[in-house]
C-alpha positions as CSV (number, residue, x, y, z in Angstrom):
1,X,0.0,0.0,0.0
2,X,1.4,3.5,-1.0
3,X,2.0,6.2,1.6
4,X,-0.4,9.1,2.6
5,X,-2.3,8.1,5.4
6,X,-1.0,11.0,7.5
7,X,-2.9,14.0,5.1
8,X,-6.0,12.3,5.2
9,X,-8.2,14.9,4.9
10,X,-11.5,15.4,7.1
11,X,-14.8,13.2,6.1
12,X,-15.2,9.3,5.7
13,X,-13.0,7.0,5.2
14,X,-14.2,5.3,1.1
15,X,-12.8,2.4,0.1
16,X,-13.2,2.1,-3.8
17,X,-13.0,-1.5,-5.1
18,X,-11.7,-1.2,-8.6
19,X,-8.9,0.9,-10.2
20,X,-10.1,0.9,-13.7
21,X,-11.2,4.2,-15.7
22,X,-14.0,4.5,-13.3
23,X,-12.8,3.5,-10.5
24,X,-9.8,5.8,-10.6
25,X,-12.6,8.6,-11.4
26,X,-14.5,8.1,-8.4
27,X,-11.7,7.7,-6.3
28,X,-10.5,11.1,-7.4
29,X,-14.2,12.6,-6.9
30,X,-14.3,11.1,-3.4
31,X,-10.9,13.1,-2.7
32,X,-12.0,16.2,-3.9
33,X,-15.5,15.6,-2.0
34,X,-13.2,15.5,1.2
35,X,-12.7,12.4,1.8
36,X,-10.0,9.6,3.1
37,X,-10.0,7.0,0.1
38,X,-8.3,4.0,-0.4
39,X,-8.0,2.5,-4.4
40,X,-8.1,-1.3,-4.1
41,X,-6.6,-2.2,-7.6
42,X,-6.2,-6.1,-8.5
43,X,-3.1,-5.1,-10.6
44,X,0.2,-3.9,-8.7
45,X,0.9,-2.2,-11.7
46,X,-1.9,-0.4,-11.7
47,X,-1.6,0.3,-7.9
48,X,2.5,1.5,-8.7
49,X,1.3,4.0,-11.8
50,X,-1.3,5.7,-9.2
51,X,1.3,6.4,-6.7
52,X,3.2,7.7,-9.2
53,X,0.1,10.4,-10.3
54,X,-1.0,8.6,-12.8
55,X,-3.3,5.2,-14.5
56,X,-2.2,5.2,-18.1
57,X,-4.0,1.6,-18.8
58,X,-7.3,3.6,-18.1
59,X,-6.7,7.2,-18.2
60,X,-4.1,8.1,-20.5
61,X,-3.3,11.4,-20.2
62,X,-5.0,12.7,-17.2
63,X,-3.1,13.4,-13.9
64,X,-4.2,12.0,-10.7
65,X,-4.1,14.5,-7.8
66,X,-1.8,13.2,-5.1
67,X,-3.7,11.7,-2.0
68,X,-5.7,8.4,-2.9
69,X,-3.9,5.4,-1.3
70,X,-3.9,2.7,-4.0
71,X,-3.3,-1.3,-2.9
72,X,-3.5,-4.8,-4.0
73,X,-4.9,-5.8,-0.8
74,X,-8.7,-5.9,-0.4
75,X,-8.2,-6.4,3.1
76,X,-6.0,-3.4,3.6
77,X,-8.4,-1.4,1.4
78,X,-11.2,-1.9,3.4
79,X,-10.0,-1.5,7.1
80,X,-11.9,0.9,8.8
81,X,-14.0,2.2,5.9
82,X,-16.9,4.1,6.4
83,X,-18.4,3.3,2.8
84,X,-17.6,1.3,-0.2
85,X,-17.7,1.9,-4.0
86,X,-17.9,-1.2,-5.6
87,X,-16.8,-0.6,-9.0
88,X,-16.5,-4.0,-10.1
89,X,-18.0,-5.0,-13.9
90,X,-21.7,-6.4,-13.3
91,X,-20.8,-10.1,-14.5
92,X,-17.6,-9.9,-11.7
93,X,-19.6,-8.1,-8.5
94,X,-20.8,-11.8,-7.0
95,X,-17.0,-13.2,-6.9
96,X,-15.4,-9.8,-5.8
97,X,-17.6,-9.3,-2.7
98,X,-17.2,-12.9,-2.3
99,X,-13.6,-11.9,-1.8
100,X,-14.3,-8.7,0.2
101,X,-17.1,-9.8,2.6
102,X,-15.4,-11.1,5.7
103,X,-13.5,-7.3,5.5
104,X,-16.1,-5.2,4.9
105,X,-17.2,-3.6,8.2
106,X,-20.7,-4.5,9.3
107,X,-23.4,-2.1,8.5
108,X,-21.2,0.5,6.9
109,X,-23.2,1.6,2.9
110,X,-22.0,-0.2,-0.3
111,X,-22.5,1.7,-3.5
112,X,-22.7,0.0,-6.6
113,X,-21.2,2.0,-9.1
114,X,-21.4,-0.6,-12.3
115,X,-24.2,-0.7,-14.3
116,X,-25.6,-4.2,-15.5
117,X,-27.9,-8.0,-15.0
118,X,-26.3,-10.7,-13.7
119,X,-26.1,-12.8,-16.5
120,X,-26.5,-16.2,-15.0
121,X,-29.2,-15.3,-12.5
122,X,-31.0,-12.3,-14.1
123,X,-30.5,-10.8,-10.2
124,X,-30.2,-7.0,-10.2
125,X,-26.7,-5.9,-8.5
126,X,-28.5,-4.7,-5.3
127,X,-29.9,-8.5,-5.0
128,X,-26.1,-10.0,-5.3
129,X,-25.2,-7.3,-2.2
130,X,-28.1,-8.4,-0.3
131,X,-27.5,-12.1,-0.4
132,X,-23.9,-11.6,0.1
133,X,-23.4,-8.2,2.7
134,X,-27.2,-8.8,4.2
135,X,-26.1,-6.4,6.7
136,X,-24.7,-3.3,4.6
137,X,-27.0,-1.3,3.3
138,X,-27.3,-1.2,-0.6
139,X,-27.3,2.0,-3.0
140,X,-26.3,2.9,-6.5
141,X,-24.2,5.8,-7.9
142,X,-25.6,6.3,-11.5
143,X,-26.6,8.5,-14.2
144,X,-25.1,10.1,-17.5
145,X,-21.1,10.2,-16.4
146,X,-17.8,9.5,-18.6
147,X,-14.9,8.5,-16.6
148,X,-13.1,11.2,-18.2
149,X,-15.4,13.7,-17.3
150,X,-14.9,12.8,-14.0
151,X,-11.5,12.4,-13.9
152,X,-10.5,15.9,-15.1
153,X,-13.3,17.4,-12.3
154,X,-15.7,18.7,-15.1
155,X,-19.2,19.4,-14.4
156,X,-21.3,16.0,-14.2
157,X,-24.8,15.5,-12.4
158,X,-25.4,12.1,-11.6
159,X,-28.2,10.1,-8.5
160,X,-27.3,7.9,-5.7
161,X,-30.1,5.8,-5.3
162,X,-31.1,3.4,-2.0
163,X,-34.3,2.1,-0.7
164,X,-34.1,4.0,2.5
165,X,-34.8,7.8,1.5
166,X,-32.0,9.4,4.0
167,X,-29.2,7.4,3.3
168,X,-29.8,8.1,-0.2
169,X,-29.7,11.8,1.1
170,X,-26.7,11.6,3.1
171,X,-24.7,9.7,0.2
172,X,-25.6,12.4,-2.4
173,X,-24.5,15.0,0.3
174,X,-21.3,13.4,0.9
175,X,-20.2,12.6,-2.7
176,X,-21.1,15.4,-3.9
177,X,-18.4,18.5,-4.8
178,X,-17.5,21.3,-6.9
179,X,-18.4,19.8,-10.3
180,X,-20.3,16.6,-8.8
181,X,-23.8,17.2,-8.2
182,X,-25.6,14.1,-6.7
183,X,-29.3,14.1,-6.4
184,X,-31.0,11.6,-4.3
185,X,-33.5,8.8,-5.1
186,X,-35.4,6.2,-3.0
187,X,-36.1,4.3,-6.1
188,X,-33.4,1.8,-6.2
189,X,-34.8,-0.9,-8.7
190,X,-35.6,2.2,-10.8
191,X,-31.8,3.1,-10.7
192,X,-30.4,0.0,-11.5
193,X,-33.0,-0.6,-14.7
194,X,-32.0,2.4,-16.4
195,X,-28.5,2.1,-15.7
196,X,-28.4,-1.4,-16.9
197,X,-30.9,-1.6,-20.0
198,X,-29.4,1.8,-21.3
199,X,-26.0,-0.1,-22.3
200,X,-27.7,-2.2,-24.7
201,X,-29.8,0.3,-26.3
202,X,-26.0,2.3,-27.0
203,X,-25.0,-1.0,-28.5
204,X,-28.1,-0.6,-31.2
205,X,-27.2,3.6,-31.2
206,X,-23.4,2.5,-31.9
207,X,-24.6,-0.3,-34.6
208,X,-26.9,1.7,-36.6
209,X,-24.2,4.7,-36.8
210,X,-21.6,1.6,-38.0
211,X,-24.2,0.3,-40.7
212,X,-24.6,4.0,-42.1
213,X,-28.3,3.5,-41.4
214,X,-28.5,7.0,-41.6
215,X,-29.5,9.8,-38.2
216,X,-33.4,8.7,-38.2
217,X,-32.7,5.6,-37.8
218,X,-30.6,6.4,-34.8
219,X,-33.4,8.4,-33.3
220,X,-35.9,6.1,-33.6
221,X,-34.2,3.5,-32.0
222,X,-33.1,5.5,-29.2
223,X,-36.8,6.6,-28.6
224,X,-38.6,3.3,-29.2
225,X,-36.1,1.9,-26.9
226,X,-36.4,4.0,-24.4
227,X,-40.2,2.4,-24.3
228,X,-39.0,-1.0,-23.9
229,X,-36.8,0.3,-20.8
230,X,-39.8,1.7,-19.4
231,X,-41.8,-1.5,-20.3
232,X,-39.1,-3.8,-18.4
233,X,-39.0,-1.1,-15.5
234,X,-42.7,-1.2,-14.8
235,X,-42.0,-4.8,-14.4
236,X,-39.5,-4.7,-11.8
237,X,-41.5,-1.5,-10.1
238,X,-39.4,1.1,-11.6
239,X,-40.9,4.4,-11.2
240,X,-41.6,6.2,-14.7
241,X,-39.9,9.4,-13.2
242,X,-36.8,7.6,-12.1
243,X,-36.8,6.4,-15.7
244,X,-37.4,9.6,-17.2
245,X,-34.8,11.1,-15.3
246,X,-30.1,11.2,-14.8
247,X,-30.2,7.6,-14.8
248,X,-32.6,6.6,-17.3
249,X,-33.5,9.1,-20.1
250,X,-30.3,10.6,-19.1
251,X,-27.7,8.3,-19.2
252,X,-29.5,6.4,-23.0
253,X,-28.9,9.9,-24.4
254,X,-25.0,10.4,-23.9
255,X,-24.1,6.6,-24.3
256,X,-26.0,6.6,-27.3
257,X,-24.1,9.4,-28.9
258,X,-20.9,9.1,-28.4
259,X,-17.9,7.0,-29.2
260,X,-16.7,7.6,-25.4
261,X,-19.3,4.9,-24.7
262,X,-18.0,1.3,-24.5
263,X,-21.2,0.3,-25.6
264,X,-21.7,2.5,-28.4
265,X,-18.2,1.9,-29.5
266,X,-18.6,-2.2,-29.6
267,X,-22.2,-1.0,-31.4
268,X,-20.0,0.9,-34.0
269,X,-17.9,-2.1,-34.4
270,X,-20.3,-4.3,-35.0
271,X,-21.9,-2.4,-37.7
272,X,-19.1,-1.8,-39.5
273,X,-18.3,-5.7,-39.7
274,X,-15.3,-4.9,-37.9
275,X,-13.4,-7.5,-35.2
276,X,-14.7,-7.4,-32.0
277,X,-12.3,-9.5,-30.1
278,X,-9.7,-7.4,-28.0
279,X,-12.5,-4.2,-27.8
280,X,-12.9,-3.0,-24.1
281,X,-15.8,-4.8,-22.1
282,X,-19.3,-3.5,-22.9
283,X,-21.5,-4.4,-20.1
284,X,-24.7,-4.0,-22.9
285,X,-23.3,-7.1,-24.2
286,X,-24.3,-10.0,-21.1
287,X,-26.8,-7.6,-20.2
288,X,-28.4,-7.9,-23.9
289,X,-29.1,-11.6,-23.5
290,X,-30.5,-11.6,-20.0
291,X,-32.7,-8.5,-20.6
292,X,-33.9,-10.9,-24.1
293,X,-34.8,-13.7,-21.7
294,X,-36.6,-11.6,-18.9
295,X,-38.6,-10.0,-21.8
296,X,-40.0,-13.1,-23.3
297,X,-40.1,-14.5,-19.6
298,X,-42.4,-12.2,-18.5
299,X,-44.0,-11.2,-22.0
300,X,-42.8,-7.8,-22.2
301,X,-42.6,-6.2,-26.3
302,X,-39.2,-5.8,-26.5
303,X,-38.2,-6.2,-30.2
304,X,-34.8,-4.1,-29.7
305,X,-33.6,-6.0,-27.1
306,X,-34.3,-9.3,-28.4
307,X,-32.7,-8.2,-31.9
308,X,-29.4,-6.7,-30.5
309,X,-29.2,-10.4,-28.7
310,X,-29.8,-11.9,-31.7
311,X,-27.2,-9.9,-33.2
312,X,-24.5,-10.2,-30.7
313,X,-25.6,-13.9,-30.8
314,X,-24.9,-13.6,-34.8
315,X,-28.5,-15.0,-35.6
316,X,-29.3,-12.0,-37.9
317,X,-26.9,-9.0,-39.4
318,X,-27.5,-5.5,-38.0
319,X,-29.7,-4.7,-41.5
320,X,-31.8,-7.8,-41.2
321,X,-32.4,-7.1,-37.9
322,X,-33.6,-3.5,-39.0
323,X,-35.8,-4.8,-41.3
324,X,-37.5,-7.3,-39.2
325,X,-38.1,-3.9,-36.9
326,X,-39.7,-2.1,-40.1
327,X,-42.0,-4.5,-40.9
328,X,-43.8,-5.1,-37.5
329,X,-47.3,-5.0,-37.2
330,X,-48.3,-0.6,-36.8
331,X,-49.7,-0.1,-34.0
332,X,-50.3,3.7,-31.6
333,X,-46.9,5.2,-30.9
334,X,-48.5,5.6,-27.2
335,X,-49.1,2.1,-26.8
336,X,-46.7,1.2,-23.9
């Protein structure tokens, strides 16, 4: 573990579990929110580059403020913490707190900070937390946020999300800083939905930009999926406000337009008929094929869905796909 404990500045003590782009981001949010934080980084590599100001694996090119204590050691990370940031990718949360959980102090909040459905299970990522850590509290950071952004302290609104109303107060108080404004929401299911379905509607944004499908086609997907995220959100008890707001409606409309996006970059990729091996992880991609099953599972309309997981499946192309969409029975535009 690097050096630094002796400036820790007033405020609680985070430990952030992941020192990838957005881990790193956070971590350097949480220091400039006032707060003690501790990087727990799988790679000593990873945990050498940030003690030496910097993670060029995942954020070439942007200097990190001196401060954050970055370690190998989960244990060491989370001694004494007063919260946690799990930052883990969705499909890796169940075996990382499976690691963490006889060192994560009892009762003390775990934020999830991925966005994503267990594959395997089709469990939301409050439900893993909740079998595992049945005695932390749960909540979610979440809402339209590039790690970059972040990093470099630029202004970014985002929600922190738990079923119990104050502690989602608190959080949002406590995270928040100069150019980090948090708002608070009680709607955790809500949250999670937006965050997670939102990835693979970017993947069909990032696909129809590769295919040259033209910019109508790009905004009618993004608005007719946006119904299906609502549809699969009133099935989980999703509030249509949560849905219409940072998390939701916010968050579809700057991963589906931009190449920043993971998702709408493996989406690009894939519409250009481009390799996809090697690309950076794109959570839409697992999350594609549960969000498919839940939909047909519980008879939800969700033709986007299921055609992105028949595409990344590589059932249909992206244009045959498209086609199957344009030839659907009409119906109202309103009917949800």
């Amino acid at each position: 573990m690097t050096g630094g404990e002796d400036r820790a500045p007033s405020g609680w003590r985070v430990a952030v579990l992941g020192g990838g782009a957005w881990g790193t981001a956070l971590a350097l949010a949480m220091l400039r929110a006032g707060h003690f934080v501790r990087l727990y980084a799988r790679d000593p590599e990873t945990v050498a580059a940030i003690d030496h100001g910097e993670n060029p694996r995942y954020l070439p090119g942007i200097a990190i403020e001196p401060g954050i204590v970055a370690t190998s050691d989960i244990r060491a990370a989370l001694d004494g913490a007063d919260c946690v940031l799990a930052v883990a990718p969705a499909q890796a949360l169940r075996s990382m707190l499976a690691a963490a959980k006889d060192h994560v102090p009892k009762s003390i909040p775990l934020v999830l900070c991925a966005k994503g459905i267990e594959r395997d299970t089709g469990a939301l990522l409050s439900t893993i937390v909740e079998n595992i850590l049945p005695e932390n509290p749960v909540a979610a950071l979440s809402g339209p946020s590039f790690a970059t952004d972040v990093a470099r302290g630029l202004p970014t609104a985002v929600v922190v999300a738990a079923r119990d109303a104050d502690l989602a107060a608190d959080l949002a108080a406590r995270f928040s800083a100069e150019n980090l404004r948090c708002y608070s929401s009680d709607d955790l299911v809500g949250v999670e939905i937006g965050g997670a379905l939102k990835n693979v509607f970017a993947i069909a944004a990032g696909a129809v930009t590769g295919a040259k499908l033209g910019a109508s086609a790009q905004a009618a997907m993004v608005t007719r999926g946006f119904v299906e995220l609502r549809r699969i959100g009133a099935a989980f008890g999703a509030r249509p406000e949560t849905l219409m707001g940072l998390s939701g409606l916010g968050d579809l409309l700057l991963t589906c337009s931009s190449a920043q996006s993971r998702n709408f970059a493996y989406g690009l990729a894939l519409g250009q008929g481009k390799p996809l091996a090697g690309l950076p992880l794109a959570e839409g991609v697992p999350t594609a094929a549960i969000a498919a099953r839940i939909a047909i599972e519980r008879q939800i309309d969700a033709p986007i869905i299921t055609a992105i997981a028949a595409i990344l499946e590589g059932t249909v192309t992206v244009r045959q796909a498209v086609s199957a969409l344009m030839t659907r029975p009409l119906k109202t535009e309103t009917d949800l």
